[in-house]
C-alpha positions as CSV (number, residue, x, y, z in Angstrom):
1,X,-126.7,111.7,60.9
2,X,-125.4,110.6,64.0
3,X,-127.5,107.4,63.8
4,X,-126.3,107.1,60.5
5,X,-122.6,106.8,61.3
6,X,-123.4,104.4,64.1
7,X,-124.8,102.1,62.0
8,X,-122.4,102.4,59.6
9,X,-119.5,101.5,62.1
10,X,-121.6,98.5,63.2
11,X,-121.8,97.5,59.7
12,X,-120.1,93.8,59.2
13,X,-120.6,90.3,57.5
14,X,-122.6,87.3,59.1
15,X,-120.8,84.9,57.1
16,X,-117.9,87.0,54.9
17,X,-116.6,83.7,53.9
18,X,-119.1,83.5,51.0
19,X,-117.2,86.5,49.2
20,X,-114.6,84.2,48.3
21,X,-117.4,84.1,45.4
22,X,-116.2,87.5,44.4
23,X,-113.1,85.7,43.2
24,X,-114.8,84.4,40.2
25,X,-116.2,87.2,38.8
26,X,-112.5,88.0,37.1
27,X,-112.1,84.9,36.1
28,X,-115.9,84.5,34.2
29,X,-114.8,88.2,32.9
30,X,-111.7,86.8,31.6
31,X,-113.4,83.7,30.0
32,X,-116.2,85.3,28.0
33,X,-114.0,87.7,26.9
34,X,-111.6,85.1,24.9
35,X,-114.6,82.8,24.3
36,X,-116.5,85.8,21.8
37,X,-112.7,86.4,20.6
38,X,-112.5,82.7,19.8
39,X,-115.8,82.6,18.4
40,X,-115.6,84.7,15.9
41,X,-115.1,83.2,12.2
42,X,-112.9,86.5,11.5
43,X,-110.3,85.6,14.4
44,X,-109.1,83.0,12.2
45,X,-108.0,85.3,9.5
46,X,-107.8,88.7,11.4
47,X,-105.2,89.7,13.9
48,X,-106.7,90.1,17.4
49,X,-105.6,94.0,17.5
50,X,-107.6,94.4,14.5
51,X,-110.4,92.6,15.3
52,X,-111.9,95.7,17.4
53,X,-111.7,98.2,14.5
54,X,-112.6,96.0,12.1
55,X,-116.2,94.3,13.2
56,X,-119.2,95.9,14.5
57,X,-119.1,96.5,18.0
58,X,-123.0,96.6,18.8
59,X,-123.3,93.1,18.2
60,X,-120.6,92.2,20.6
61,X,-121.8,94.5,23.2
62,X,-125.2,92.4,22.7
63,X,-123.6,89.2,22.8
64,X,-121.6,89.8,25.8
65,X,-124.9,91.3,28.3
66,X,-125.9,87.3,28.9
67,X,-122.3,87.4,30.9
68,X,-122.8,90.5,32.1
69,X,-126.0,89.7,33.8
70,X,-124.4,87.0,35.3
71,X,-121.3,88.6,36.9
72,X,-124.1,90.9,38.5
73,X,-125.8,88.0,39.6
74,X,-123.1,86.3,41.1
75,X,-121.8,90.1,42.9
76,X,-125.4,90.1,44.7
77,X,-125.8,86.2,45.8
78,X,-122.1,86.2,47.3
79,X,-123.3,89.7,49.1
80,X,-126.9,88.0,50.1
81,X,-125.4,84.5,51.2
82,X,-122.7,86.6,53.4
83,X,-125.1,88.4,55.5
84,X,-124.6,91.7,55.9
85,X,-125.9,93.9,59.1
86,X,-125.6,97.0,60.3
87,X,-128.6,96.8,62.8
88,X,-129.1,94.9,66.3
89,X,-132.5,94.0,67.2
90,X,-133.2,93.8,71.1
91,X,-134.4,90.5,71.7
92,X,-135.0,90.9,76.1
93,X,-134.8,87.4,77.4
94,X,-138.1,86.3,79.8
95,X,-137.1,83.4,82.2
96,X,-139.3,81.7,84.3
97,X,-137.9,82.3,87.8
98,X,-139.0,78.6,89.1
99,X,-136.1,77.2,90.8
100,X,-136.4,73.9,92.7
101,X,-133.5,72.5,94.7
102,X,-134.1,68.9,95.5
103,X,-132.1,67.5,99.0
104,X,-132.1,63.8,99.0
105,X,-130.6,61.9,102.3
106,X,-128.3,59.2,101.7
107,X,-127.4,58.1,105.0
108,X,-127.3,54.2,105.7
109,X,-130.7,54.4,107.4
110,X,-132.0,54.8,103.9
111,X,-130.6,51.1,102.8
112,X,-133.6,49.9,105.1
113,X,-136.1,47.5,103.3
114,X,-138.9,48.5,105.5
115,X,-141.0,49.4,102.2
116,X,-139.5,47.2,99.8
117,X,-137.2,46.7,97.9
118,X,-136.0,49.6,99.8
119,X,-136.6,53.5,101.4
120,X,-133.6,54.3,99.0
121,X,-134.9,52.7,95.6
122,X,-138.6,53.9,96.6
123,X,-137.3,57.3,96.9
124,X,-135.5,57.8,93.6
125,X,-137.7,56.4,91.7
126,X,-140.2,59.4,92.9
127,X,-137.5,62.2,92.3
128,X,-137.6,60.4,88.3
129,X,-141.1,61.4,88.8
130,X,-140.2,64.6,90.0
131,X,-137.6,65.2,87.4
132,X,-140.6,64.4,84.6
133,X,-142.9,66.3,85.5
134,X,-140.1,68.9,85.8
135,X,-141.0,70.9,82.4
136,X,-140.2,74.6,83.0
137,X,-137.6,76.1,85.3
138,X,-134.5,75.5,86.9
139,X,-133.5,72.1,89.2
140,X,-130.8,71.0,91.4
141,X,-129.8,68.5,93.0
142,X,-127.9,67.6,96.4
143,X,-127.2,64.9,98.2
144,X,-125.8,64.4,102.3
145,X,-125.1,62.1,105.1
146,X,-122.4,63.4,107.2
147,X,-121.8,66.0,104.9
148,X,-123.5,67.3,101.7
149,X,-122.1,67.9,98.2
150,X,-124.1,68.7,95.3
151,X,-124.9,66.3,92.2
152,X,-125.8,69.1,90.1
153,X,-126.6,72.9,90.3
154,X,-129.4,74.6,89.0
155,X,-130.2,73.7,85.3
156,X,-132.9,73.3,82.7
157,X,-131.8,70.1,81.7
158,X,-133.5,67.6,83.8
159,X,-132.3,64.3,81.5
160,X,-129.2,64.4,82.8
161,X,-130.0,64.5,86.7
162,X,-131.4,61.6,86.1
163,X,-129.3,59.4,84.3
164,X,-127.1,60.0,87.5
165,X,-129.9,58.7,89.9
166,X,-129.7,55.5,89.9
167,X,-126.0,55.9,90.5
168,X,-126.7,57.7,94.1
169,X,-126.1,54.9,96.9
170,X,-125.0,56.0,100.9
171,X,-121.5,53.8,99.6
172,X,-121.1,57.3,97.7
173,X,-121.0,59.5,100.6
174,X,-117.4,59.8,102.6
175,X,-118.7,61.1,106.0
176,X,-121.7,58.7,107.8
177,X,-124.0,60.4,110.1
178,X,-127.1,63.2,108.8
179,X,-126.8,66.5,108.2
180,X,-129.3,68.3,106.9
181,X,-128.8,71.4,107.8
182,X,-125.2,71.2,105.7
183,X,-127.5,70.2,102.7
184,X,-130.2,73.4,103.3
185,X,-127.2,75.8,103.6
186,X,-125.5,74.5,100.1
187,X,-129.4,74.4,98.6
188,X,-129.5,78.4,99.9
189,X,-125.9,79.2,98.3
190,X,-127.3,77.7,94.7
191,X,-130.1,79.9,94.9
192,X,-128.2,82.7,95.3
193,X,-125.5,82.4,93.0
194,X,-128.0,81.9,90.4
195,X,-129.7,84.6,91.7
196,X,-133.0,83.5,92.3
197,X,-134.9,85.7,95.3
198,X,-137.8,83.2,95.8
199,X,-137.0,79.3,95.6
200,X,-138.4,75.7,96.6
201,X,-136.2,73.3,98.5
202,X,-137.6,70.0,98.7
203,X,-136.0,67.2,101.5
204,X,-136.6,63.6,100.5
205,X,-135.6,61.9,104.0
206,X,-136.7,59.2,106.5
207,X,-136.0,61.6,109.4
208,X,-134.5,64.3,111.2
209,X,-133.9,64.9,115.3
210,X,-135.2,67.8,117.2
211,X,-132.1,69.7,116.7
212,X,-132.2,69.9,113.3
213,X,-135.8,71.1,113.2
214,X,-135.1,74.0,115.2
215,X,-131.5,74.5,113.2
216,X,-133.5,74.3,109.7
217,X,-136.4,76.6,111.2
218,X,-133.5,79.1,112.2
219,X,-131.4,78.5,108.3
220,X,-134.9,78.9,106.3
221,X,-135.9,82.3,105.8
222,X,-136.7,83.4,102.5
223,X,-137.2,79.7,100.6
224,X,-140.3,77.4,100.4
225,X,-139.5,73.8,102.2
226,X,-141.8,70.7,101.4
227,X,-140.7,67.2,103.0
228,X,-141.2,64.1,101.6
229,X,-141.0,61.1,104.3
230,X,-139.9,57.9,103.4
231,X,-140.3,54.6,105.7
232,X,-142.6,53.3,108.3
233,X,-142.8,53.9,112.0
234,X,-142.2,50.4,112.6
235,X,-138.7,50.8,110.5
236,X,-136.6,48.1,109.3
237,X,-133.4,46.7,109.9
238,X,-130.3,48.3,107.6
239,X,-128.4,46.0,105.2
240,X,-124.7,46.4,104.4
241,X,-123.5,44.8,101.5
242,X,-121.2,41.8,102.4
243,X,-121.8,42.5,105.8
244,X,-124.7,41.3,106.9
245,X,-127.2,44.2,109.0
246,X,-125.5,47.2,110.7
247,X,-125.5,46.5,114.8
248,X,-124.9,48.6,117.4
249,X,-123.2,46.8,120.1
250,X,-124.3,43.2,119.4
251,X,-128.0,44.3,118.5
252,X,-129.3,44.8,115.2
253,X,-130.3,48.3,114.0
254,X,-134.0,49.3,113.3
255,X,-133.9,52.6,111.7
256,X,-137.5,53.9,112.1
257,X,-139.3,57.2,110.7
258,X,-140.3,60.1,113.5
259,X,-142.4,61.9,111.8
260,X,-142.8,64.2,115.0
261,X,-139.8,66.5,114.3
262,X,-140.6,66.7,110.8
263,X,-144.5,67.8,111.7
264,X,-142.1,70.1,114.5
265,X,-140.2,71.1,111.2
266,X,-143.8,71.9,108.9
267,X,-145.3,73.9,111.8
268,X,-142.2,76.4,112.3
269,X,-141.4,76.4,108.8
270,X,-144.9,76.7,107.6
271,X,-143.1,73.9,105.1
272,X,-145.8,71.3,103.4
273,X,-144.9,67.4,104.8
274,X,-146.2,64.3,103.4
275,X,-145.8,60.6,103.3
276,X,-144.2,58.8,100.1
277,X,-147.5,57.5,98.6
278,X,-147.9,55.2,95.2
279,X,-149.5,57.7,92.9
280,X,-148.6,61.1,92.3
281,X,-150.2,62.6,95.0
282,X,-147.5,63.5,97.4
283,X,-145.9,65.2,94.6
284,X,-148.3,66.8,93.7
285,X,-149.4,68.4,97.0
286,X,-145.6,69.3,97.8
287,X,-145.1,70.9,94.6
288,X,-148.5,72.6,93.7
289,X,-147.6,76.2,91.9
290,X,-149.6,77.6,94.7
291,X,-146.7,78.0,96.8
292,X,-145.1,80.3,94.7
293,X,-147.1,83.0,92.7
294,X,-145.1,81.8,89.4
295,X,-147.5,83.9,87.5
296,X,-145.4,87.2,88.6
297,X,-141.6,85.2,88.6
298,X,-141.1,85.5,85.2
299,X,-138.0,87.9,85.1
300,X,-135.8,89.6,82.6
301,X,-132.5,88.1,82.2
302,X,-129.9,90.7,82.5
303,X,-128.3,90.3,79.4
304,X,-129.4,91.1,75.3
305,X,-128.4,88.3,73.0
306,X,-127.0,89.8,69.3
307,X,-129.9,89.4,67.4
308,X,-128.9,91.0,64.3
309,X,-131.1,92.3,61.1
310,X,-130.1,90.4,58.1
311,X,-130.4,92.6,55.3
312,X,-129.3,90.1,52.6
313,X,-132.3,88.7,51.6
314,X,-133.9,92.3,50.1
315,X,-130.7,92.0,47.6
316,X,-132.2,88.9,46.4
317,X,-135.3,91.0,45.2
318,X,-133.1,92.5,42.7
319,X,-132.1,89.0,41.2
320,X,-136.3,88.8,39.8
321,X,-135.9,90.5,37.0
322,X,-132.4,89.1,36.3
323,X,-134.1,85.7,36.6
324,X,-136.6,86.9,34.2
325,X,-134.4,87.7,31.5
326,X,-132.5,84.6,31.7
327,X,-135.8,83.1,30.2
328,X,-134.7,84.5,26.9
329,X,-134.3,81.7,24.3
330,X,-130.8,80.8,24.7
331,X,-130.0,82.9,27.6
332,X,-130.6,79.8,30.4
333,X,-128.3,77.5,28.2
334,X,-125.7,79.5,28.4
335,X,-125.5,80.5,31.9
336,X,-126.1,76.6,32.8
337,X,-122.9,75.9,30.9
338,X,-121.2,78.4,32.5
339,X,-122.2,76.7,36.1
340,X,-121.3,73.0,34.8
341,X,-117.6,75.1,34.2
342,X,-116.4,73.5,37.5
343,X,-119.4,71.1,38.8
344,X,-119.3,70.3,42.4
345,X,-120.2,66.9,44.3
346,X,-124.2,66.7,45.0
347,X,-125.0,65.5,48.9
348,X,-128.4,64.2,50.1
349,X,-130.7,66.4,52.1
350,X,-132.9,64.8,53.8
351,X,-136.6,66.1,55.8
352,X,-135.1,65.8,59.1
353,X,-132.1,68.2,58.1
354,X,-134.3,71.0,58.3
355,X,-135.4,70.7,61.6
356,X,-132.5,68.7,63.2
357,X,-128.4,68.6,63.2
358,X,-127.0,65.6,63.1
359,X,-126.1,65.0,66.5
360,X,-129.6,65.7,67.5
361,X,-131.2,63.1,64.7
362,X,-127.9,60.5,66.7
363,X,-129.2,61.0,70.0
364,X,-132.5,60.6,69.1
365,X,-131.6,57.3,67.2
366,X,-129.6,56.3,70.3
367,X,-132.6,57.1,72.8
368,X,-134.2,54.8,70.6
369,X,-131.8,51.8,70.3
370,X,-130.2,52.0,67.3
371,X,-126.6,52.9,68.0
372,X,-125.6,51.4,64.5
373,X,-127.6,54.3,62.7
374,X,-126.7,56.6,65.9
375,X,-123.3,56.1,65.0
376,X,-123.1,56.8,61.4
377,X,-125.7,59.8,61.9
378,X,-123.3,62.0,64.8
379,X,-120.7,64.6,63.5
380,X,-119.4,64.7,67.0
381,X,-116.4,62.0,67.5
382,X,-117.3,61.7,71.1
383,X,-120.7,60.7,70.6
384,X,-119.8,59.1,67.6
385,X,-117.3,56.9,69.3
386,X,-119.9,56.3,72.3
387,X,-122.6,55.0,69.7
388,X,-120.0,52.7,67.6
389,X,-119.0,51.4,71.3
390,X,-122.5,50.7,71.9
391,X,-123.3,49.1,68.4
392,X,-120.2,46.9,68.9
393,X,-117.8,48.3,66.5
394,X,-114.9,48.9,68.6
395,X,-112.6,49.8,65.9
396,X,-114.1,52.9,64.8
397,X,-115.1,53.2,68.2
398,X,-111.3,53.4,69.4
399,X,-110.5,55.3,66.6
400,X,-113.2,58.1,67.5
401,X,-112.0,58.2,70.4
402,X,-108.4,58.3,70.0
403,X,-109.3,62.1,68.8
404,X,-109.8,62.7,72.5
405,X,-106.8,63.4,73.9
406,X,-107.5,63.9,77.3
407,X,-107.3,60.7,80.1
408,X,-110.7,59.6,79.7
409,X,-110.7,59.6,76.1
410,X,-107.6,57.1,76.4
411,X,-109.2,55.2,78.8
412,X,-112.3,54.3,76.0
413,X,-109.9,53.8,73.6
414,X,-108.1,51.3,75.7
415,X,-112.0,49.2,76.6
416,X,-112.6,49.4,73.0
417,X,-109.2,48.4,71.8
418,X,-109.8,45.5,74.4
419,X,-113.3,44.9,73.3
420,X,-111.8,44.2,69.8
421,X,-108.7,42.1,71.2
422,X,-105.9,44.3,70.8
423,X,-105.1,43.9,73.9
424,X,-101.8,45.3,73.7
425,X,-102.7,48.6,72.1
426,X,-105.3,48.7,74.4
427,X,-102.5,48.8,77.4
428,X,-101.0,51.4,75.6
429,X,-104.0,53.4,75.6
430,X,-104.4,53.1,79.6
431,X,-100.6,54.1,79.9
432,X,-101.5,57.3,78.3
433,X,-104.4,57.7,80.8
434,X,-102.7,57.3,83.6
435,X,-99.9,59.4,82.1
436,X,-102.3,62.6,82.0
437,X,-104.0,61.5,85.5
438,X,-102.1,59.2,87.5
439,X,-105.2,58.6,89.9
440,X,-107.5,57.5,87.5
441,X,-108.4,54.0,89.2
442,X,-110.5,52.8,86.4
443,X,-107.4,52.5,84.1
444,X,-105.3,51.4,86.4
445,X,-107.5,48.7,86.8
446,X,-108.6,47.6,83.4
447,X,-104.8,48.1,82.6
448,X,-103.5,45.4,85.1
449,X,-106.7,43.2,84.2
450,X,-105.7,43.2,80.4
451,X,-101.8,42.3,81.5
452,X,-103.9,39.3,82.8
453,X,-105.3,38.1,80.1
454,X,-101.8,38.1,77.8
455,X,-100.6,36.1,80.4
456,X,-103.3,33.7,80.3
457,X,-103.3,34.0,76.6
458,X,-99.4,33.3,76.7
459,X,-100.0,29.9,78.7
460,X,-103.0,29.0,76.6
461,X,-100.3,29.1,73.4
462,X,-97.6,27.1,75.6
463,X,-100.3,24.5,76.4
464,X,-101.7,24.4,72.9
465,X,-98.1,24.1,71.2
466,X,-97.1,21.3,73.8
467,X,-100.1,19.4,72.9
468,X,-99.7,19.4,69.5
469,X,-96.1,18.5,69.9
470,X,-97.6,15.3,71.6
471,X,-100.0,14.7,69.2
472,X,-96.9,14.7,66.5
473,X,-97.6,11.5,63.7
474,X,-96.3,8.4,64.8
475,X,-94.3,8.0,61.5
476,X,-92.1,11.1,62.1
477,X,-91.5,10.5,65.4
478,X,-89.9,7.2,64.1
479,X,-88.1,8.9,61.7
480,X,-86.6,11.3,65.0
481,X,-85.7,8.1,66.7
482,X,-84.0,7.2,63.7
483,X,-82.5,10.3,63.3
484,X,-81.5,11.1,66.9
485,X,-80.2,7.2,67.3
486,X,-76.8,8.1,68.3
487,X,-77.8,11.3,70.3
488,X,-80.6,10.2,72.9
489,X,-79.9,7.6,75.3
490,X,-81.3,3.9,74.7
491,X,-84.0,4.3,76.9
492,X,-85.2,6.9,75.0
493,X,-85.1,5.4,71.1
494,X,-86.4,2.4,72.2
495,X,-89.9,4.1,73.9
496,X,-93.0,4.1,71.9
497,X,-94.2,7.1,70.9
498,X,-96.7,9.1,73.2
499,X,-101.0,8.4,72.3
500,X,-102.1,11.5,70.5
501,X,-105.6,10.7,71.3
502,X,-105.3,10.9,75.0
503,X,-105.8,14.5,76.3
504,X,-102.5,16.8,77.2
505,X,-103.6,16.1,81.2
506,X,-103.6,11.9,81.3
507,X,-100.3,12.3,79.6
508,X,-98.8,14.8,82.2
509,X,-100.2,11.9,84.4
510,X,-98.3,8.8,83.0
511,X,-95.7,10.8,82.6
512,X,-95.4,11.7,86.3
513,X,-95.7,7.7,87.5
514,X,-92.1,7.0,84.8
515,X,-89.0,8.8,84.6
516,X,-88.4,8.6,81.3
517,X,-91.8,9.5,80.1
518,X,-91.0,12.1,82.2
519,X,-88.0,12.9,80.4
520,X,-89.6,12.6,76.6
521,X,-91.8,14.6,77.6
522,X,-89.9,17.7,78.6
523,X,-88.1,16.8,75.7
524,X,-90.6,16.8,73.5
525,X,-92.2,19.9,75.3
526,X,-89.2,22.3,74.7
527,X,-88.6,24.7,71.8
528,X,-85.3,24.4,71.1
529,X,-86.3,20.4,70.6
530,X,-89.7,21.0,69.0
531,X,-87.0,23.5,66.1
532,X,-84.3,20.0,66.2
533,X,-87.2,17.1,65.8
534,X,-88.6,19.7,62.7
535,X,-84.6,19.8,60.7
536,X,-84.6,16.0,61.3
537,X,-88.0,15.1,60.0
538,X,-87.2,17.4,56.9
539,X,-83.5,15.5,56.8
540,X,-85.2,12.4,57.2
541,X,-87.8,13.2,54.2
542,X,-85.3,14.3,51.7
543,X,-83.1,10.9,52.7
544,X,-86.1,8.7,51.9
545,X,-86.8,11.0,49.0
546,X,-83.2,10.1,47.5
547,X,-83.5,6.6,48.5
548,X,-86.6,5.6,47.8
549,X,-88.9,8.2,45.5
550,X,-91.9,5.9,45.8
551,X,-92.5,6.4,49.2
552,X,-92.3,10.5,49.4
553,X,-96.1,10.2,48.6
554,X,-96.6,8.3,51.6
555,X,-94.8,10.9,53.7
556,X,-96.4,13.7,52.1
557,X,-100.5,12.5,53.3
558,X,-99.3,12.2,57.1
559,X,-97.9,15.6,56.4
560,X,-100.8,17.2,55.1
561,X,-103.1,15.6,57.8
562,X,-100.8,16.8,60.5
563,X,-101.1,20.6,58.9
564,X,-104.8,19.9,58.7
565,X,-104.9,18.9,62.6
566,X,-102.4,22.2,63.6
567,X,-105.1,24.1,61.6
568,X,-108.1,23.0,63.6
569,X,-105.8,23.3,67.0
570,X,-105.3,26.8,66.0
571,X,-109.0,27.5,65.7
572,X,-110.0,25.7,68.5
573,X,-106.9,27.7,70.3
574,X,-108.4,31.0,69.1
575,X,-111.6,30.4,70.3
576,X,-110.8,29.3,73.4
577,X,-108.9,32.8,73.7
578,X,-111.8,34.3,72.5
579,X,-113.7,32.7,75.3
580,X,-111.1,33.9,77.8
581,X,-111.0,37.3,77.2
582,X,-114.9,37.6,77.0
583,X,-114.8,36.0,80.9
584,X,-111.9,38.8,81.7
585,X,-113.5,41.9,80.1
586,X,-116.8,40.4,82.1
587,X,-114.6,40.4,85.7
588,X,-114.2,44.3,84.9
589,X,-116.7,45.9,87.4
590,X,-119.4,48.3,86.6
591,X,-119.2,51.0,88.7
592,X,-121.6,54.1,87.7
593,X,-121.0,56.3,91.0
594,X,-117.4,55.6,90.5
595,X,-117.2,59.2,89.3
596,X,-119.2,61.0,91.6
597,X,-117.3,59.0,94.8
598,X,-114.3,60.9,93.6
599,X,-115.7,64.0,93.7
600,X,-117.5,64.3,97.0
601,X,-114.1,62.2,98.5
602,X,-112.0,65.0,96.9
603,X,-114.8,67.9,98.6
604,X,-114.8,66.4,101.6
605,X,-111.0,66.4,101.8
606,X,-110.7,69.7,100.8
607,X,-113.0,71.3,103.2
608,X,-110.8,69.4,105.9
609,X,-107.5,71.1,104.8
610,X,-109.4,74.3,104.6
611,X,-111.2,73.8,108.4
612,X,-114.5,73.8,106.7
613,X,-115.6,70.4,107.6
614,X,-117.9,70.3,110.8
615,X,-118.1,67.5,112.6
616,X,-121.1,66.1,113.7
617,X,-121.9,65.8,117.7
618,X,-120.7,63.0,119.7
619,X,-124.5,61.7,120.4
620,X,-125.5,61.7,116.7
621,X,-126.0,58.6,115.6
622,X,-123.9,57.2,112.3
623,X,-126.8,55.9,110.3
């Protein structure tokens, strides 16, 4: 009894939303019931009181069970389709306790090119290697130099560790120098907080002094350490972009790899060492499941997801026989008529709906290439807005993302808005970044770069419009001199008009040897006289109209050629803009780390307010 009443207090609805369906059930009731009263040749002639004394009753009882039938119908799918449950299966979760926490040194000694292209490229490229053959269990990752900060705690989702590899640089770091003891102590503190007894720490370095092998042998206690070394005894000089090669003093740095205080390290430790080889190897000795006895690390999660008992699909067993008497002749028809009462749209439903969302078939399309059919396949804005981005349509692009409303969802509004040439909105859009995070450098940036290109674009217009006022038909300018006789000075009327087929630059030329070419053309260059010379020319036309009709024809083809020529200036005009504003949006830098510099600048900050922060000694080197 007891388990009764527990059950029935846990009793609710997966889905209660499909009971709206309950709602019809009146309204069918309601309809069948006029319809037989309708259909009846005696309610024509009969008044509806009397109708129910009056005609047999059995044979509206029968004619009524089709609707019948179907109300019950319709009370046991809306029950099914909600779900209901009252019991709560224990599904125990069994997690494979494999937790590797991956240490790789970014200090400058690592931008040595002793084994090309260089120690640093060499070395991520094997952690990608590491990361694919990472199927099962947990990863991290952290990075140091003169301090460590971590890329990414301990997750199953390996894909995006490494799209943020080939970000990782020593430029990153905000503290030079080595510390890997700071990295081992924040690899331990991951493994604990995720509560993992027995873990792996790999370090992917070119070195380490005597000190620190006897400060990591005293750290390492409990966790498995393999070393990967990277570099060559001989060593390498270290580049620094723009810079030339780091120098101590006035000699050039060779950053070479000990390997005798990591073999110090492996023989304390008991850790596994080995050389950064071309195959697979390396990893594979560093990594074998050996070192842990993975066959007994499988745990219990400490938690019991709600797996409840659906109980909805027994009450379709009682729709079978209802679906069997529907077979009656003339039974179907009339419960299909009853469904076409209110039909509802029909949507496509593809193969892959039943084993994907639509998100998951986007990414897939956009791991593939095709961002168009990415973009029209997501539900999600934000990756819809990323995909349209990437497939070049930057209006739906901003307008996915102006449903972000958070700084970086401005700030891709405001490249996509730029992207499609609206440059102003897209200003807008980097105001309202910076409004909901003043230090957000990247809009800050793009923001004054976009200002720019409308001033460039501005002086492009003046140029354009002061060229075609130079290029103006010799006949109208004849009829301004005519018409602005007894305004301009002599010297003026009596100059010949400008050439229209030399370029805007020979004439700023000439114009610079004479004064009064100078003066035309400043004249001719302003906008208050470009408005002026357009009333006269129009004064001018309707005089010669009155005067002399024949000749309006002959004013009216210079006129249509000129229109023809402002036409192709503005097209040339707009793809010259177009031009610009490709070569601006090109000067906007691609930084990748940009995000990540942030963050460990902000740590490291914060762990100098709070005293946290040690320094390193005075004989440690930088690099």
């Amino acid at each position: 009894m007891s388990d009764f009443i527990v059950e029935l207090s846990q009793f609710h609805f997966l889905r209660p939303y499909w009971l709206l369906l309950l709602l019809l059930v009146p309204v069918i009731y309601h309809w069948s019931k006029h319809y037989h009263e309708q259909s009846s040749s005696w309610a024509q002639a009969i008044d509806r009181h009397l109708l129910g004394y009056l005609l047999e009753q059995q044979s509206v009882k029968s004619s009524r069970l089709p609707f019948y039938l179907v109300i019950i119908s319709l009370l046991l799918t809306a029950i099914a389709l909600a779900g209901p449950v009252w019991k709560k299966i224990p599904q125990p979760v069994h997690k494979k306790e494999d937790a590797l926490v991956i240490l790789l040194d970014l200090s400058l000694s690592m931008q040595s090119n002793d084994i090309p292209p260089s120690r640093l490229i060499k070395a991520q490229h094997k952690l990608i290697d590491i990361l694919d053959q990472r199927d099962q269990g947990q990863t991290a990752l952290v990075v140091y130099a003169g301090d460590a900060h971590i890329v990414a705690p301990l997750t199953d989702d390996t894909h995006t560790i490494k799209a943020m590899v080939p970000a990782l640089s020593p430029l990153l770091m905000p503290a030079l120098g080595s510390r890997p003891d700071l990295a081992l102590k924040l690899a331990q503190q991951l493994l604990k907080d995720g509560g993992i007894n027995e873990g792996r720490i790999l370090l992917i370095t070119d070195g380490i002094s005597s000190e620190d092998a006897n400060e990591l042998s005293d750290i390492l206690k409990t966790h498995h350490l393999s070393v990967l070394a990277v570099g060559t005894p001989e060593g390498g000089p270290i580049p620094i972009p723009e810079q030339g090669f780091l120098k101590q003093g006035q000699e050039i740095v060779i950053a070479k790899m000990e390997l005798e205080p990591m073999q110090e390290l492996a023989r304390m430790t008991g850790a596994r060492l080995a050389q950064l080889q071309i195959d697979d190897s390396d990893i594979h000795y560093l990594l074998k499941n050996e070192i842990l006895n993975l066959n007994a690390t499988s745990r219990q999660v400490e938690r019991e997801f709600d797996q409840w008992q659906e109980m909805g699909p027994w009450l379709l067993l009682l729709l079978a026989p209802l679906a069997a008497l529907s077979f009656r002749r003339g039974w179907l028809l009339s419960i299909g008529l009853i469904f076409l009462i209110d039909p509802s749209p029909a949507f496509a439903f593809g193969w892959n709906d039943l084993w994907q969302t639509r998100d998951q078939q986007g990414a897939a399309a956009l791991h593939e290439g095709d961002a168009k059919r990415a973009a029209e396949l997501f539900d999600s804005k934000a990756w819809k807005a990323s995909a349209a981005y990437q497939a070049g349509d930057y209006q739906n692009a901003a307008k996915n993302f102006a449903t972000q409303d958070t700084a970086n969802g401005h700030y891709n509004r405001g490249n996509a808005l730029a992207k499609a040439g609206q440059l102003k909105e897209a200003i807008a859009a980097y105001e309202q970044a910076l409004e909901k995070a003043p230090q957000h450098e990247d809009a800050r940036f793009n923001k004054k770069l976009v200002e720019q290109l409308i001033q460039q674009q501005q002086q492009n217009q003046e140029n354009g419009q002061n060229s075609e006022d130079d290029q103006q038909n010799p006949q109208d300018q004849a009829a301004n001199d005519q018409q602005q006789g007894a305004q301009n000075s002599p010297q003026q009327s009596d100059q010949d008009p400008p050439n229209s087929s030399q370029p805007p630059e020979q004439q700023n030329a000439e114009s610079g040897e004479d004064t009064q070419n100078s003066t035309q053309q400043a004249d001719s260059s302003s906008p208050n006289d470009t408005e002026s010379t357009r009333e006269n020319t129009e004064n001018s036309a309707k005089q010669s109209q009155t005067e002399k009709q024949p000749e309006s024809a002959q004013t009216e083809q210079p006129e249509a050629e000129a229109d023809k020529t402002a036409m192709m200036q503005a097209d040339a005009q707009s793809d010259e803009q177009h031009q610009a504003m490709e070569q601006w949006l090109r000067r906007i830098p691609e930084d990748p780390g940009g995000l990540l510099r942030r963050k460990f600048n902000y740590q490291y900050q914060q762990r100098q307010l709070e005293n946290q922060f040690q320094p390193p000694q005075e004989n440690q080197p930088i690099w």
